[in-house]
Every structure is written in C-alpha cells, then in structure tokens.
Backbone as CSV, one residue per row, in Angstrom:
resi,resn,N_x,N_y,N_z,CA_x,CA_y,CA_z,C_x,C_y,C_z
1,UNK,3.483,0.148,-7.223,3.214,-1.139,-6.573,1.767,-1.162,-6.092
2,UNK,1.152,-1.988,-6.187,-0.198,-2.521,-6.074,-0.420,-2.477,-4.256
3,UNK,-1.241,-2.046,-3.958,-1.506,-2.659,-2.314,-2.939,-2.754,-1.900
4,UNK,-4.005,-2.719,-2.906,-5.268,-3.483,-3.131,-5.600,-3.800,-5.124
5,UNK,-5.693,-4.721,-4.600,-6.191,-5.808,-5.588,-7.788,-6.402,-5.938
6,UNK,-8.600,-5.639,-6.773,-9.995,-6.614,-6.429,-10.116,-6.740,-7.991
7,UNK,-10.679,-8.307,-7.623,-11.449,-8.824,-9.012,-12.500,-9.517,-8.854
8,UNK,-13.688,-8.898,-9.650,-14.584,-9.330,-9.946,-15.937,-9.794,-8.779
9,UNK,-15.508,-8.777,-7.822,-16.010,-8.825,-6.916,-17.646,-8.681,-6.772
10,UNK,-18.417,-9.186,-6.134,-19.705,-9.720,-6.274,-20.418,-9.703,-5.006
11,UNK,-21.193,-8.866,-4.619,-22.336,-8.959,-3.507,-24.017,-9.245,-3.356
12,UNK,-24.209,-10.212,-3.332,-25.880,-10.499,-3.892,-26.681,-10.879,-2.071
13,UNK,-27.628,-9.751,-2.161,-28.322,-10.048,-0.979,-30.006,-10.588,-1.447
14,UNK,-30.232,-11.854,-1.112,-31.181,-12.715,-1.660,-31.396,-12.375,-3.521
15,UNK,-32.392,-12.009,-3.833,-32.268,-11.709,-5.456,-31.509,-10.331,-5.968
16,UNK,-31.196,-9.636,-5.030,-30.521,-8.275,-5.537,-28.948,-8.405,-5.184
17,UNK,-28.692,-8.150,-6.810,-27.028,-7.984,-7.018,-26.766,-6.808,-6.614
18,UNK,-26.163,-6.124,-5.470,-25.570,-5.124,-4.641,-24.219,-4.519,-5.668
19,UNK,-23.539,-5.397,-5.852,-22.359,-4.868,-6.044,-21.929,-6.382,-7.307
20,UNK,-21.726,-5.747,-8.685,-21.869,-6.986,-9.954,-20.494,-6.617,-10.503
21,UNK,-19.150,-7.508,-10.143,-18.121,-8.128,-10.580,-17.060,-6.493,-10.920
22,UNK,-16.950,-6.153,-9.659,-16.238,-5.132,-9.721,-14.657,-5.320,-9.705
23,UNK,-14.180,-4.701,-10.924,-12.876,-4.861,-10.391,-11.901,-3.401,-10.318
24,UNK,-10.833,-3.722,-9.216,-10.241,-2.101,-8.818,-9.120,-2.137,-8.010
25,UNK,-8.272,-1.440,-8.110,-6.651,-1.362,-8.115,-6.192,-0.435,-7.566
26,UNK,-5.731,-0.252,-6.540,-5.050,0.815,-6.010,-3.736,0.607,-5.867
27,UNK,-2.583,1.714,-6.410,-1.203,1.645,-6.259,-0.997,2.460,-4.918
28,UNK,-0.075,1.952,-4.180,0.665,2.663,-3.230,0.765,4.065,-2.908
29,UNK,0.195,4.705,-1.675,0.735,6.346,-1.678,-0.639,7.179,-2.319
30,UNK,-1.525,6.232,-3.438,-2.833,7.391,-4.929,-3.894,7.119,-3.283
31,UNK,-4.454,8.377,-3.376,-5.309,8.818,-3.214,-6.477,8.938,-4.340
32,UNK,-7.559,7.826,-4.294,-8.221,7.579,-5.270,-9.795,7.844,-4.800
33,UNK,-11.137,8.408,-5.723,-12.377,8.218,-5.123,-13.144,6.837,-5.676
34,UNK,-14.396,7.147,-5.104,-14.883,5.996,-5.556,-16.855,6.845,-5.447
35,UNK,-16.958,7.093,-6.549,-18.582,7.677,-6.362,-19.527,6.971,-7.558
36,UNK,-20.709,7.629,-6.812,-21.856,6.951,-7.798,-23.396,7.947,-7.182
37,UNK,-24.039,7.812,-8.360,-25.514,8.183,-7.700,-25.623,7.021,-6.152
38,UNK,-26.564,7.876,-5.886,-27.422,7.119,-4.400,-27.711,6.023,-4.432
39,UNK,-27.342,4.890,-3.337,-27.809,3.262,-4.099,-26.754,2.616,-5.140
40,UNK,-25.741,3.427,-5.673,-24.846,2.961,-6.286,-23.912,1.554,-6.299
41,UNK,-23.855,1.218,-4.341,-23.149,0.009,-4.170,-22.037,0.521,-3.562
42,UNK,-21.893,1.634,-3.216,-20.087,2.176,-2.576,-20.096,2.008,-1.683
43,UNK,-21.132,1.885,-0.427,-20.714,1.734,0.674,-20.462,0.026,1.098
44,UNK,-20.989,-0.622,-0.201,-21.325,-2.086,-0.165,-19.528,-2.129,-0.189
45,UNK,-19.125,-1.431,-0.992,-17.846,-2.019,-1.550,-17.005,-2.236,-0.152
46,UNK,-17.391,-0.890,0.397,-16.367,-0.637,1.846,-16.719,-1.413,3.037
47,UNK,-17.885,-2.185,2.850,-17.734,-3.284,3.687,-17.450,-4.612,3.291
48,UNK,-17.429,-4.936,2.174,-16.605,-5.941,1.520,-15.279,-5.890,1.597
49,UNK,-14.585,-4.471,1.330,-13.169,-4.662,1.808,-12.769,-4.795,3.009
50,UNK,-13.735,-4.268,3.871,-13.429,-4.351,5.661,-14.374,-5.345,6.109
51,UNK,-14.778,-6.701,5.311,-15.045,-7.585,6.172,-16.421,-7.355,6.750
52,UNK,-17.302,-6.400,6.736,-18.574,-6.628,7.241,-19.569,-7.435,6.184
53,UNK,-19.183,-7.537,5.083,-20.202,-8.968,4.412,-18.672,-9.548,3.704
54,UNK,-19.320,-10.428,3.461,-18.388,-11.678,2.689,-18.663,-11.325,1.105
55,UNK,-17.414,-11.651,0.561,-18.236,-11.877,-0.736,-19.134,-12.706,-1.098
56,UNK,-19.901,-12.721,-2.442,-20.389,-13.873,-2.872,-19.584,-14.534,-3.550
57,UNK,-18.448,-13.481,-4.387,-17.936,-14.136,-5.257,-17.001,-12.689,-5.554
58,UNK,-15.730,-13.377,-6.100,-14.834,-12.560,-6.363,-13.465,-12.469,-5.558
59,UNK,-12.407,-11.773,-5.711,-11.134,-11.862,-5.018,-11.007,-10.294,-4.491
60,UNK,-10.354,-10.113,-3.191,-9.878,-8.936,-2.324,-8.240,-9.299,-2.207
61,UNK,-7.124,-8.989,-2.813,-6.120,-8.912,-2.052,-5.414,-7.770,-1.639
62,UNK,-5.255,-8.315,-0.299,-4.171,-6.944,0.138,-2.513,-6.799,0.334
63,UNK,-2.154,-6.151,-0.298,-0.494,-6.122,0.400,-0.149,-5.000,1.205
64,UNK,0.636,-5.446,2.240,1.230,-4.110,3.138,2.153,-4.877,3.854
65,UNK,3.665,-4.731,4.176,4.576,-4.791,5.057,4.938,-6.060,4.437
66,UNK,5.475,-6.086,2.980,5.647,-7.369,2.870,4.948,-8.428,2.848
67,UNK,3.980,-8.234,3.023,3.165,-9.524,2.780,2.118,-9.422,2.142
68,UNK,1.516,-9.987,1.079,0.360,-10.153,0.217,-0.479,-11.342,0.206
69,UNK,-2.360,-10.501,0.708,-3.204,-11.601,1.888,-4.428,-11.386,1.206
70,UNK,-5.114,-12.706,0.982,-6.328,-12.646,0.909,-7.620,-12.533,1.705
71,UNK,-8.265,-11.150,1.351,-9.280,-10.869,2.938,-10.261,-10.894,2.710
72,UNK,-11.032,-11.398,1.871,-12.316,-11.896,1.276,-12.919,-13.059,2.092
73,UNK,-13.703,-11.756,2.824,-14.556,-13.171,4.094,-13.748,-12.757,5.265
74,UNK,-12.298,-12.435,5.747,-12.145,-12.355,6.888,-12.888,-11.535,7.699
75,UNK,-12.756,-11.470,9.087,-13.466,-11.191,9.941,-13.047,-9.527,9.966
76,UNK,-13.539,-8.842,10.130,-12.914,-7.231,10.081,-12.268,-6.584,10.784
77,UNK,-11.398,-7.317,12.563,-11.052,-7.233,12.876,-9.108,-7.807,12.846
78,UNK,-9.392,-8.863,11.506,-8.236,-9.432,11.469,-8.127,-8.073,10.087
79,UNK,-9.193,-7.530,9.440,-8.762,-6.757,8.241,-8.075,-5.522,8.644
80,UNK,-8.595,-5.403,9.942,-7.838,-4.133,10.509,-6.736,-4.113,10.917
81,UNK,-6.477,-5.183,11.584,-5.227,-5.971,11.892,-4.026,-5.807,10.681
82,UNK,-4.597,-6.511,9.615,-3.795,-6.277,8.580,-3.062,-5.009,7.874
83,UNK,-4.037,-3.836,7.969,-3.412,-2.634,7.859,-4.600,-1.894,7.177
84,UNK,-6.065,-2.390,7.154,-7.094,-1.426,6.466,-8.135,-0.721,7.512
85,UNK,-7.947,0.355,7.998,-8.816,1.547,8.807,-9.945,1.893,7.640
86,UNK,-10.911,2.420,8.597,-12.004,2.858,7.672,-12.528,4.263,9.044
87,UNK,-13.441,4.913,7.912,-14.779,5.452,8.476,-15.912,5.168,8.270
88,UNK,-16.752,5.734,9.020,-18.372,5.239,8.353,-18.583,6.636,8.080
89,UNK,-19.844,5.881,6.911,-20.751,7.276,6.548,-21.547,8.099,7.839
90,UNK,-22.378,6.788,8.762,-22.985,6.991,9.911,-22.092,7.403,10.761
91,UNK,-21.934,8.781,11.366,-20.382,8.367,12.457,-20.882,7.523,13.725
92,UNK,-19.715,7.022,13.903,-20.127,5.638,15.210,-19.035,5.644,16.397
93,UNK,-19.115,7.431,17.626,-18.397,7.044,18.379,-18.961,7.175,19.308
94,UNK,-18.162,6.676,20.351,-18.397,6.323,21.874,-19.010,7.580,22.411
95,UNK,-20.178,8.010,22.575,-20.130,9.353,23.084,-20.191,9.670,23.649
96,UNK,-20.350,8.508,25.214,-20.513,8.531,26.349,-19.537,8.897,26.621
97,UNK,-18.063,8.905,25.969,-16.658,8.776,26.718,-16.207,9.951,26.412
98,UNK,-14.829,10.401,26.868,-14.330,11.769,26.337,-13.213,11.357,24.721
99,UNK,-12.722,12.586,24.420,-12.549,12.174,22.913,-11.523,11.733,23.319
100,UNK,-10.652,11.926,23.817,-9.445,10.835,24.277,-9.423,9.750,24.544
101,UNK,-10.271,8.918,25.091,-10.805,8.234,25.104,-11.474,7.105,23.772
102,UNK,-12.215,7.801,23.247,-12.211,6.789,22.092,-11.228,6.814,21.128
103,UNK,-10.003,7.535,21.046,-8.666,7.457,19.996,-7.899,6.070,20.834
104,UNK,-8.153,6.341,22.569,-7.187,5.291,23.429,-7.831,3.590,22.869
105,UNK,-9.315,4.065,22.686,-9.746,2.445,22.253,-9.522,2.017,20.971
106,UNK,-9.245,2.581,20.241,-8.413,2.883,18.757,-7.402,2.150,18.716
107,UNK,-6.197,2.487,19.117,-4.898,2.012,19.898,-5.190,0.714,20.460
108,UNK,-5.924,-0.201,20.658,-5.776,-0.781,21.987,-5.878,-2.357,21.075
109,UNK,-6.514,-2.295,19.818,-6.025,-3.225,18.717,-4.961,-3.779,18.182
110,UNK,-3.891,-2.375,18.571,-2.911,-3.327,18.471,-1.657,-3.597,19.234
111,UNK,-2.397,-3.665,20.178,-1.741,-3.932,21.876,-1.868,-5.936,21.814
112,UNK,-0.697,-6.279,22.683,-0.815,-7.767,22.805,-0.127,-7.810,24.405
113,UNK,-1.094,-7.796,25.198,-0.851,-7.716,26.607,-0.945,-9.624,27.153
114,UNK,0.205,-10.135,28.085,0.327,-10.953,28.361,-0.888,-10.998,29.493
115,UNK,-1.973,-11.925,29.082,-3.295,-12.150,30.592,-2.664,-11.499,32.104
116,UNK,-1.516,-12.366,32.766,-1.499,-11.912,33.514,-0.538,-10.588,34.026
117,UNK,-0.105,-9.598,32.922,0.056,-8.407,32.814,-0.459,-6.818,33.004
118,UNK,-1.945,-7.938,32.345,-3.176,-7.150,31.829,-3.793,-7.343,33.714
119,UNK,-4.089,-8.243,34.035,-5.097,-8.737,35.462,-4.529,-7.984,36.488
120,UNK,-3.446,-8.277,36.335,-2.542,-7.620,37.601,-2.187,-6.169,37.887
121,UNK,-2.141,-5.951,36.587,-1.964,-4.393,36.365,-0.270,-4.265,36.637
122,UNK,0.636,-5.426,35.817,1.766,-5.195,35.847,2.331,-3.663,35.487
123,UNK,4.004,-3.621,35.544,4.680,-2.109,34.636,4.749,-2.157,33.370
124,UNK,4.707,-3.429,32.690,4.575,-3.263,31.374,3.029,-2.851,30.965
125,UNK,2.262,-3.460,32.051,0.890,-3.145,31.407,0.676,-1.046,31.582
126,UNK,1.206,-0.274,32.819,0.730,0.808,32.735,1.633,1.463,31.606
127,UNK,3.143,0.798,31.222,3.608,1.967,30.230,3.257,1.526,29.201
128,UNK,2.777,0.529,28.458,1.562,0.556,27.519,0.614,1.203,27.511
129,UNK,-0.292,1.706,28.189,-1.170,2.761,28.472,-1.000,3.737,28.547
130,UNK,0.731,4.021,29.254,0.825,5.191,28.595,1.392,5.863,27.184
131,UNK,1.794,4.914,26.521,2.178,5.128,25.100,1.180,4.953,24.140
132,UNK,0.017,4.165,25.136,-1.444,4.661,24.031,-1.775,6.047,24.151
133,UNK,-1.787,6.655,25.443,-2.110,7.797,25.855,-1.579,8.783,25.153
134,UNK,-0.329,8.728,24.913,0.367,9.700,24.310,0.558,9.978,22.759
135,UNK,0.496,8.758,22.313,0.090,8.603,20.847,-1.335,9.482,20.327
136,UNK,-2.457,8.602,21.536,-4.035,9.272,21.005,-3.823,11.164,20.857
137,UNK,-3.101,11.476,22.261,-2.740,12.698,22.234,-2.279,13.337,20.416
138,UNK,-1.323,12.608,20.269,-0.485,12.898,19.752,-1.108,13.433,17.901
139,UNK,-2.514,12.259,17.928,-3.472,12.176,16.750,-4.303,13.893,17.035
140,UNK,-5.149,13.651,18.034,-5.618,14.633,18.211,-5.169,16.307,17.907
141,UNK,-3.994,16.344,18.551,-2.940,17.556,18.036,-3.252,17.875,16.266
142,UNK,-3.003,16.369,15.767,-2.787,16.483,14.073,-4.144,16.583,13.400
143,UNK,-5.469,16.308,14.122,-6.532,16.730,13.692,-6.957,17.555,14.369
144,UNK,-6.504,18.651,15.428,-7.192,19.795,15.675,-8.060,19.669,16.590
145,UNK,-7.778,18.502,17.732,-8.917,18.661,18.862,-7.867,18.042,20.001
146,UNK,-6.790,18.473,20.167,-5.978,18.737,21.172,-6.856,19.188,22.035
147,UNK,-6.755,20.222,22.003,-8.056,21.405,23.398,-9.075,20.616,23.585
148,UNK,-9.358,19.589,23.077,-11.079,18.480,23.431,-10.577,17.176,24.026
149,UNK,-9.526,17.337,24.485,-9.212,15.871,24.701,-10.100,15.412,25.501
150,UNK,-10.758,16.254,26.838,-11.117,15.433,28.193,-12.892,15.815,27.861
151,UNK,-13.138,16.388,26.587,-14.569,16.863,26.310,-15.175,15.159,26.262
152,UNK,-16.981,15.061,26.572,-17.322,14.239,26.172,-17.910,14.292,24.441
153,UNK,-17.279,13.123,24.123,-17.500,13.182,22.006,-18.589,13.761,22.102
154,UNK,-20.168,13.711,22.232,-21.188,13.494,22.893,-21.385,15.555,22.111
155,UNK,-19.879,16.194,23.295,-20.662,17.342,23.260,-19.502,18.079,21.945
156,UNK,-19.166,17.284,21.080,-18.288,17.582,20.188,-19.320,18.399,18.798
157,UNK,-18.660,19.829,17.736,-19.670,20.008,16.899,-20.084,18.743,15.783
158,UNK,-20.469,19.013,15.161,-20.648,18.075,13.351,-19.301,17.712,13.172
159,UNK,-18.553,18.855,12.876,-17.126,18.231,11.973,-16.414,17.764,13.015
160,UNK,-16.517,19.065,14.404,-15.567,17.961,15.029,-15.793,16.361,15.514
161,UNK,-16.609,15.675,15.350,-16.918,14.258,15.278,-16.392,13.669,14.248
162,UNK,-16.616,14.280,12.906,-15.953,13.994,11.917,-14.796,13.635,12.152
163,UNK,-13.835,14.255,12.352,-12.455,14.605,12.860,-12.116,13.459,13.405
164,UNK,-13.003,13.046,14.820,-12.511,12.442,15.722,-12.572,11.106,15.235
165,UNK,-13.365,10.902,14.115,-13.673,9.310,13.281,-12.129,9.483,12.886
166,UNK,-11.770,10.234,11.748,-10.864,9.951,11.355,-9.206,9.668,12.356
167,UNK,-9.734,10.516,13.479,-8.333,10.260,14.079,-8.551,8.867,14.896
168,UNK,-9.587,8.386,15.163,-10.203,6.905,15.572,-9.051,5.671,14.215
169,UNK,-9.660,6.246,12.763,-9.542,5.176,12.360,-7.791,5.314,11.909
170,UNK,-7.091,6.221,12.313,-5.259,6.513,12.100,-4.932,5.571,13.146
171,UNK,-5.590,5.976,14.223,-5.261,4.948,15.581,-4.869,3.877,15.289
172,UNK,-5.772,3.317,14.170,-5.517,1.767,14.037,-4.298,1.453,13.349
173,UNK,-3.337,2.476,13.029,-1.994,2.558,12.081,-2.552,1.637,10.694
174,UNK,-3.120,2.278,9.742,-3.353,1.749,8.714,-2.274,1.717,7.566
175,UNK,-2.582,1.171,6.385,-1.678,0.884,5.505,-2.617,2.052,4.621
176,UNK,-4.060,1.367,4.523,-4.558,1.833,3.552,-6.158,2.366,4.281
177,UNK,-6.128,3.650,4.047,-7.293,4.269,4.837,-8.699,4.355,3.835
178,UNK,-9.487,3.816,4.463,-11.192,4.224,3.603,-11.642,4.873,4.006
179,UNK,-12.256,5.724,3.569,-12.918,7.073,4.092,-14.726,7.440,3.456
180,UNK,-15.535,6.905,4.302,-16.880,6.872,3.622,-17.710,8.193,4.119
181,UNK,-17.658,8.843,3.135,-18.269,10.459,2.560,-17.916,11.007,4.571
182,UNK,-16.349,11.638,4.231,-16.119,12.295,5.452,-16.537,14.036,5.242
183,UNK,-16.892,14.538,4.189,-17.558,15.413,4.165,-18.801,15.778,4.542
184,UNK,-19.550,14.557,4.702,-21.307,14.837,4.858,-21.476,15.827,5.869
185,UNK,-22.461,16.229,5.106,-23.130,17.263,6.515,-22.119,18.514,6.735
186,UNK,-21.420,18.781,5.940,-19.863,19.739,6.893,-20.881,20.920,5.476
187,UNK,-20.519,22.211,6.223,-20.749,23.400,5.699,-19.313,23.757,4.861
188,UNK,-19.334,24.621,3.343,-18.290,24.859,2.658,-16.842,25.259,3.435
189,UNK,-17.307,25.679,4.545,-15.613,26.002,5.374,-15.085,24.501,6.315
190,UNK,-15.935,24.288,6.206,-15.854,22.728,7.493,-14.983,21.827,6.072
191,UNK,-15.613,22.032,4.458,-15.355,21.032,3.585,-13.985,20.998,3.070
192,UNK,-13.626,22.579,2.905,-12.458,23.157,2.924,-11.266,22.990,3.878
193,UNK,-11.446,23.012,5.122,-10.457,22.367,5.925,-10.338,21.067,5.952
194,UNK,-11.525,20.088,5.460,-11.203,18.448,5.347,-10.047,18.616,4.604
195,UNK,-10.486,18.969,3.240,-9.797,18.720,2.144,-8.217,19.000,2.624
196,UNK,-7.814,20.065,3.242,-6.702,20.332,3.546,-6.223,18.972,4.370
197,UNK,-7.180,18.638,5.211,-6.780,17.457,6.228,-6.200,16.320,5.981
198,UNK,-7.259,15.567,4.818,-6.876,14.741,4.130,-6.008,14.938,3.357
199,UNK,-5.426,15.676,2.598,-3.924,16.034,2.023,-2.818,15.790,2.714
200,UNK,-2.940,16.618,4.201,-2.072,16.336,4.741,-1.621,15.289,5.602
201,UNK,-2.844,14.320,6.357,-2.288,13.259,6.858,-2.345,12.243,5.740
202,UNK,-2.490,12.448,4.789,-2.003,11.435,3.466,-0.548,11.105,3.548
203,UNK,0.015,12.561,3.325,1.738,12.468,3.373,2.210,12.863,4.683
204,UNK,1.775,12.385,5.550,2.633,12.638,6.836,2.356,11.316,7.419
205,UNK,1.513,10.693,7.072,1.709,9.049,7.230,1.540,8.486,6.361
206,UNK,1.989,8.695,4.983,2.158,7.657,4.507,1.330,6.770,3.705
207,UNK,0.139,7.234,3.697,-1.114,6.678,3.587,-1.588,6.218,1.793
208,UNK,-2.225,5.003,1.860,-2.929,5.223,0.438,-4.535,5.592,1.215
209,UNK,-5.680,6.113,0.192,-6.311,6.234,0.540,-7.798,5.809,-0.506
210,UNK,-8.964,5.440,0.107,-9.853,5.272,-0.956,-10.779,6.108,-0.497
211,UNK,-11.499,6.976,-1.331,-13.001,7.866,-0.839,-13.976,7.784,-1.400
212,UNK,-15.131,7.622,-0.458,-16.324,7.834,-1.563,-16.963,9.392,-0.702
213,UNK,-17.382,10.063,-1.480,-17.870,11.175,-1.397,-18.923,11.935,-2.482
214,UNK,-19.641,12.526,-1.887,-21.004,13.072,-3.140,-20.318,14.841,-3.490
215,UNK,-19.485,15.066,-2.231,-18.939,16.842,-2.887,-17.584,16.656,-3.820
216,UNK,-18.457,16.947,-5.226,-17.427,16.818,-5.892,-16.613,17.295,-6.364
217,UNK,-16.672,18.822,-5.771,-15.217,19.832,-6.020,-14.345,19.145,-4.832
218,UNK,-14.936,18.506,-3.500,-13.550,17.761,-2.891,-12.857,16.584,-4.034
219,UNK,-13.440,16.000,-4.334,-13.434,14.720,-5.260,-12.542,14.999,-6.446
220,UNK,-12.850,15.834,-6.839,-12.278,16.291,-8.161,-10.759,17.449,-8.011
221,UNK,-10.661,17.601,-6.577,-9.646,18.738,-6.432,-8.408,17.491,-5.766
222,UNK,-8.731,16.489,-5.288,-7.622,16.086,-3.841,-7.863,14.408,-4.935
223,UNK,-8.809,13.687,-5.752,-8.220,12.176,-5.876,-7.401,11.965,-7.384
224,UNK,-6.366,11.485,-7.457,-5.459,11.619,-8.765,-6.216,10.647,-9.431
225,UNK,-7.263,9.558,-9.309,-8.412,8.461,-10.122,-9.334,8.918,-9.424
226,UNK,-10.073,8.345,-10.160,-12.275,7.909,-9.676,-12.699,6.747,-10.140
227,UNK,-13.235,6.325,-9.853,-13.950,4.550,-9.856,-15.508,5.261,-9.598
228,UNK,-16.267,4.939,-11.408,-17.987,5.456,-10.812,-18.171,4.374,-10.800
229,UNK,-19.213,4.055,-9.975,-20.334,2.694,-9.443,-22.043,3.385,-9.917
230,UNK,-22.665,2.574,-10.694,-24.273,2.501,-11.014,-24.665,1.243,-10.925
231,UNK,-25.902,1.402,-9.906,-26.197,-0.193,-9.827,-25.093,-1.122,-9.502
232,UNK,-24.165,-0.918,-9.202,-23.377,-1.844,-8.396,-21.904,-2.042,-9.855
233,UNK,-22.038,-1.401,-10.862,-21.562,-1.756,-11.883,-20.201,-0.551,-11.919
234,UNK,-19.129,-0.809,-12.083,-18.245,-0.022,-12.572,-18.448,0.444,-13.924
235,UNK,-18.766,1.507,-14.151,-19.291,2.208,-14.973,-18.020,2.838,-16.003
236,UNK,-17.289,3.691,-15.434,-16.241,4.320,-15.894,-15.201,4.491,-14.738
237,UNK,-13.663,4.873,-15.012,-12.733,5.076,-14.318,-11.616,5.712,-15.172
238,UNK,-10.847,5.781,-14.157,-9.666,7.489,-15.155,-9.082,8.289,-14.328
239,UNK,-8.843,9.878,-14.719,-8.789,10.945,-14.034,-9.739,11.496,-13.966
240,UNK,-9.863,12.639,-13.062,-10.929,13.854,-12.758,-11.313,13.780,-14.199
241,UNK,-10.457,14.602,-15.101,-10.760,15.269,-16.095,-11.334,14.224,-17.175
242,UNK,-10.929,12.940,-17.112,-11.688,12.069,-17.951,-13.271,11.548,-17.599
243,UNK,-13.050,11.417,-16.416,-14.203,10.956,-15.508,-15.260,12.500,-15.752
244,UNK,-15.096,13.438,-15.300,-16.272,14.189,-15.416,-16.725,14.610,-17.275
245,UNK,-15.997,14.305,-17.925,-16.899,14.496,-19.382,-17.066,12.967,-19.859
246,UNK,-16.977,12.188,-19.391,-17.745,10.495,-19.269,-19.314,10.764,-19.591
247,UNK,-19.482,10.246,-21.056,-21.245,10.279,-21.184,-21.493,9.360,-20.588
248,UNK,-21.239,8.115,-20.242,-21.926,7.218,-19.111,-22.095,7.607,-17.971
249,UNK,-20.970,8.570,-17.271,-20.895,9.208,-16.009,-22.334,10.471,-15.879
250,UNK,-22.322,10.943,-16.766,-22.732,12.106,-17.421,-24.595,11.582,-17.243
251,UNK,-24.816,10.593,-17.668,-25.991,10.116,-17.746,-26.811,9.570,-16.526
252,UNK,-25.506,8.645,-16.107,-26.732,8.357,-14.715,-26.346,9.508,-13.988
253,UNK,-25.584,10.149,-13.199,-26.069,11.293,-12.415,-27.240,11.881,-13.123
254,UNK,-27.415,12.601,-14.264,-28.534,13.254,-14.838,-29.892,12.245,-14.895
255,UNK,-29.372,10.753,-14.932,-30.785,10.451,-15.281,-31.462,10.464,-16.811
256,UNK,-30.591,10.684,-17.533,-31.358,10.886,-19.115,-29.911,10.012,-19.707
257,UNK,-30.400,9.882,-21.166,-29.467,9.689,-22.337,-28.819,10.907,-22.451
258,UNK,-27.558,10.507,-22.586,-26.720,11.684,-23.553,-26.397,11.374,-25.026
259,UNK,-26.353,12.375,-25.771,-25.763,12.065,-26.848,-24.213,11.757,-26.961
260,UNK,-23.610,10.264,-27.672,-22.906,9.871,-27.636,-22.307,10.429,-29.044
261,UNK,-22.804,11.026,-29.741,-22.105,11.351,-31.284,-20.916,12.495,-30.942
C-alpha cells in the first residue's frame, strides 16, 4: 500500500529549476534512500514534502490512518499534523533547554488543550503534562539518552544531538519519518550504532521511512530502494544492487562518461 505519492514534482527558484518533475513512491513499512552528488535537490525534496516551499508544480499525496491528503503547499505544521516528522541536515535544537525538554516540545503538537484549561492550569491540563513527560522519557530510554534527560542539549556530544533530533522528530508520532543525512559528522562507531538505531525504531514503531544520506555503506546496508537525484532530476531508482552498478549513477558521482557498451 502506497503512503506517499509524488508526481512530477517541480521546484523553480527565480530561473533555477531546483528540483525538475520528480516522481516517487513509497509503500508502507520500505525504508527507502534518496541520494545524489552535492546540489543534487534532496534536501529541496524534503522541504517540499514538509511544506517549507510550495511547489511550483506537481502533486504530493499522503495517506496515513485512513485517509488520503493532498499536502502540496500546506503549511508544515498541518504536514506534521498529518503524520510526516522530519530531521534536518543542520541540527536545530533548543539548546538553551535540557534534552527533556525539547522531546516535551515535540509532544506538545499534538496536544489540544481547552484555553481555559491551559490559563488556569486545570487537572486535565497537569495530567497532560504529565503524559508528555513520560512519553518524552519514554523516547529518550529508546534512543539512549535516558541518563541526559535534565542535561542542557547545549552540552550534549555530536551524535548525541543527533539522537536527540531524531527522538524530537518520533515525538511528533509520525506515519512516515524523513531523515536528512542523520549520519553527518558521526565517526564509523557513532555510524554503526545509527544504523542499528534506525533499524530498530523502524519496527518498533512502525515506521516508513525516507533518507538521504552521503555514507553509503549506511545506504546500501539498511534501504530496500534508492531514488538518485542530479540536478534536481531523478536519474535512476531500484535496489542497492541495481542502483550502485547504474552507469548514470556511476557517472555523475565520478564526474566523467562511462562506457555504456
């Protein structure tokens, strides 16, 4: 079963085509990548699906929980709403706060507190808070920074920030998780425990997932497809094993012609 849908999707910022009539399919549950040389257009894609540019042109649909929605142009807060979490490449957390703390603001999206519940500081409003509380807890445990709960992010290492993105963007109970190059920067043992990570909160929630990533023994070991992007162009798509002896694939990473005979 289908639970993203794109056709022909199109991003043009003044004369430059970003991203030229992509189309791409994800079934339910696949853990799929999505790479390209530098400049490729992947991160374009992941804000087109989450609503930080509009298309110019083209269709996004999503299904999850029964219902099948068009989110092309919505605002990225109703996309999250809907059931699509992301990361950034840049990580972007609160770092003033402790890490518990930014998983609790995670959670808090999809809270619907009656005004004067919220003002008053009714009982429904504190045991809501505390079932955010215990939940964020509950993430943290499953990514390994239990013991950091009351740390400020701030004084968290490389990966563990990493970490804390991803348990940020579970918070949001997704349908379908994006994950933009959660490897960067991580040393071969840091890359090695992702990989395990992402395996496992795949099937322990349930998750479909999309990645773009440049380490491509993660890429090639953990996504059952690949979607390459050049110049904004879907280039080739498949399995690992089709995708890496791809002379188109083969070429723009290298930069030269290959022989096609």
């Amino acid at each position: 079963m289908s639970i993203l849908d794109v056709k022909q999707l199109t991003r043009s910022f003044g004369g430059l085509t970003a991203v030229s009539h992509v189309d791409l399919t994800l079934d339910q549950g696949e853990l799929v990548g999505l790479i390209g040389p530098n400049g490729a257009g992947k991160t374009t894609v992941f804000n087109l699906l989450t609503g930080v540019y509009p298309p110019s042109s083209g269709t996004i649909v999503f299904s999850a929980h029964g219902q099948t929605t068009s989110i092309g142009g919505k605002a990225p807060y109703a996309i999250c709403r809907a059931g699509i979490g992301r990361t950034f490449q840049n990580i972007r957390l609160f770092k003033e706060l402790t890490v518990l703390e930014n998983v609790m603001i995670a959670f808090q999206q999809n809270q619907r507190y009656p005004l004067p519940t919220s003002l008053l500081r009714l009982p429904g409003f504190g045991r809501a808070e505390d079932e955010i509380r215990d939940g964020a807890r509950e993430l943290l445990e499953v990514m390994h920074l239990g013991h950091k709960a009351e740390e400020y992010a701030v004084n968290l290492s490389y990966g563990e920030q990493r970490h804390l993105e991803i348990a940020r963007a579970l918070a949001t109970r997704p349908t379908l998780l994006l994950l933009d190059e959660p490897a960067a920067g991580m040393n071969p043992t840091e890359t090695a425990n992702l990989t395990r990570l992402i395996t496992q909160i795949r099937q322990d929630f349930g998750l479909t997932i999309l990645l773009i990533e440049h380490d491509m023994s993660l890429v090639m070991q953990i996504c059952e497809r690949i979607y390459v992007l050049d110049h904004g162009i879907v280039i080739a798509s498949g399995t690992p094993d089709e995708v890496r002896s791809d002379p188109k694939v083969i070429e723009a990473y290298l930069g030269e012609e290959v022989d096609h005979a």
